[in-house]
N, C-alpha and C positions, 0 to 999 in steps of 0.2 A: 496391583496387577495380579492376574490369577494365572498358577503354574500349569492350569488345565488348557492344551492344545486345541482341543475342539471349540472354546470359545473367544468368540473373534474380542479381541481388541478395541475397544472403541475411543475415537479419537473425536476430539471437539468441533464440530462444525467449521466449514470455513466462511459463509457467509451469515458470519455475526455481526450487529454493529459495531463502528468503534468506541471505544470511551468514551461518556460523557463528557465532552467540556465547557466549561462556563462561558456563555455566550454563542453556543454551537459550535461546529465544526468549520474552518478557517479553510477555505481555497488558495492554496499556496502556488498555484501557477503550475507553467508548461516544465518538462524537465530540458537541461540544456542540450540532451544529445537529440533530442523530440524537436528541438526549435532548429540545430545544426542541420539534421536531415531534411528540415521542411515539414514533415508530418502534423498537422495543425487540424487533422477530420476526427472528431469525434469517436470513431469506430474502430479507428488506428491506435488513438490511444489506450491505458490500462490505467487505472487511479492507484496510486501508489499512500498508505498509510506513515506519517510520520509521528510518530510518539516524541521523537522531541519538540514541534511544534506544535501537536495535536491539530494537524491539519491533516490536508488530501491534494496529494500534488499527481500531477497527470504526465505520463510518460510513455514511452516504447516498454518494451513488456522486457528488455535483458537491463534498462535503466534501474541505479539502485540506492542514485545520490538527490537526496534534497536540494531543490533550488535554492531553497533559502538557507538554511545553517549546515546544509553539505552531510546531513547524517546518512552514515548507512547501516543503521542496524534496524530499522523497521519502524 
């Protein structure tokens, strides 16, 4: 990091892909608070990244827990 004020900061992009994994990326389903409310359109949902499955699970956008192994840290 540079102690120079005038130059901006730059931070990593957000839409990068995710990690490769072995046999592609795994569709881990609806999240539970997404299936509780009914919300099931496409445009409502947000695809949510989980590193410990190495999947992509689909949720309401304040949803933060994994369907499948309950992770919440990303």
């Amino acid at each position: 990091m540079t102690d120079d004020p005038a130059k901006p900061v730059r931070f990593p992009c957000s839409r990068i892909s995710p990690p490769h994994t072995p046999g592609g990326t795994k569709e881990l389903g609806i999240g539970a608070l997404a299936r509780q409310l009914g919300v099931h359109e496409d445009r409502a949902l947000n695809g949510h990244w989980c590193s410990r499955c190495q999947g992509i699970w689909y949720g309401v956008m304040l949803e933060v827990e994994c369907p499948v192994c309950g992770n919440r840290g990303g």
